[in-house]
Each structure stands twice: as structure tokens, then as C-alpha cells.
N, C-alpha and C positions, 0 to 999 in steps of 0.2 A: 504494500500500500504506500503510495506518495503524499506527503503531506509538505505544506507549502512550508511550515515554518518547524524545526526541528526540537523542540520544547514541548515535555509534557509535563503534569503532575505527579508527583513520587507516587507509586498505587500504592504503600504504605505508611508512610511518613507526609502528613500535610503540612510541614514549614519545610518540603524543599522542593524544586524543579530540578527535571530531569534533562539535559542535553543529550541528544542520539546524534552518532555520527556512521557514514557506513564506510568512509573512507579515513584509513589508519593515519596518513601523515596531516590533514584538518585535526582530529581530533588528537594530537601528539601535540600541535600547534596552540590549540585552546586550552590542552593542557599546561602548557608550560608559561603561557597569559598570567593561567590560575595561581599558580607558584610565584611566578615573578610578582605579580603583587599581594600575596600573602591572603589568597581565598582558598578555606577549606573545602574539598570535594572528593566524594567517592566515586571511585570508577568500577565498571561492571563489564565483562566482555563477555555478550551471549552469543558462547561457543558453540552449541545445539543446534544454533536456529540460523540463523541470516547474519551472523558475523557482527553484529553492530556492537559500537562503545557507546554505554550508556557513563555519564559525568554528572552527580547529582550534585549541587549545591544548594544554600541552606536559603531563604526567601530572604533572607536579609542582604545577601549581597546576589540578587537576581539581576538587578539592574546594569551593576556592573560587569558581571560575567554575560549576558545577554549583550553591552558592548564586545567583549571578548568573543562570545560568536559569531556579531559580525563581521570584525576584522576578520576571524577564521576562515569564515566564506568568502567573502572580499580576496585573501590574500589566494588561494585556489582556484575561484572562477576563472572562468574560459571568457576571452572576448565576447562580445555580441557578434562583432562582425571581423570575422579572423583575418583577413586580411586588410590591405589599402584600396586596394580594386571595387572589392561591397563598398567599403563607405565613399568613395567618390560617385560610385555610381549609386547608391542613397542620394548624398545631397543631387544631382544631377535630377533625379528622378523627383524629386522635393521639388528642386525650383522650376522643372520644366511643369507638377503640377501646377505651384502658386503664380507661374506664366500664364497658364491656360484659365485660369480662375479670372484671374484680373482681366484678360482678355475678353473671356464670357459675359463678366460685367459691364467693361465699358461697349460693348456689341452691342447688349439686349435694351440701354436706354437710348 
């Protein structure tokens, strides 16, 4: 199952959240966020099932460690548009819309 944001609720403990990660060097990353600035967290690797590192931390420093995930992701993401070639030919396709728009406007009065 895909879920947009990787944050759950401890299923037994209700003062912490849970970070899941499926990829080992993100979550080696957010671990060591954790460390560097001195937030405590337990980690869980469900070796059984789907390989994922679960990272709980305590609700008092959610805030903070929830910045730490998104640098994590941030520092791992793939481009939008992997080359220079997509994005020239984006903006090209852009302005040859908002050409045609403008165009359409001053026509129809």
C-alpha cells in the first residue's frame, strides 16, 4: 500500500509517531539527523514482511524530527525533470501556451 506521507501512530504507545522508510540509506540519513541533534528514537526492522525501518519518536519532538524527514526525502529525490532537454522544452511549451492564450484574447474582441 502507498501512502503519500510516511508517518503513522505508535499502534501501542500514544505519545509517539512512527516514521517508515523502505529505503535503507533515507532512513540511515534521518537516523543520524536524530542523533546529531540529540532526539531519542527507537528503530524496528520488519524483517518478515516488506523490509521497512520503522523510527518511533516521542510526540514531543515530532515537529522537529518531521523536519528531519523532510530533509531525508528532499536529500534522495529524483528530479522532476531528469534532464535539461524536459525543462527547456516545459518552459517552450509554457510560453508557446500563454502565446496562444493572449493571442485568442486579443482575436475574439
Amino acid at each position: 500500500m502507498f501512502k503519500l506521507v510516511n508517518i503513522n501512530d505508535h499502534p501501542t504507545n500514544f505519545n509517539k509517531k512512527v516514521f517508515f522508510f523502505y529505503k535503507q540509506e533515507q532512513a540511515d540519513y534521518f537516523e543520524s539527523l536524530l542523533v546529531e541533534h540529540g532526539i531519542f528514537y527507537e528503530k524496528q526492522i520488519d524483517e518478515e514482511g516488506d523490509q521497512c525501518i520503522y523510527i518511533g519518536v516521542r510526540k514531543s519532538d515530532f515537529k522537529r524530527a518531521q523536519h528531519f524527514n523532510y530533509l531525508s526525502h528532499g536529500k534522495f529525490r529524483k528530479p522532476m525533470l531528469g534532464n535539461s532537454y524536459n525543462k527547456y522544452i516545459l518552459v517552450f511549451l509554457v510560453l508557446a501556451a500563454v502565446l496562444l492564450a493572449a493571442l485568442g484574447a486579443l482575436l475574439s474582441n
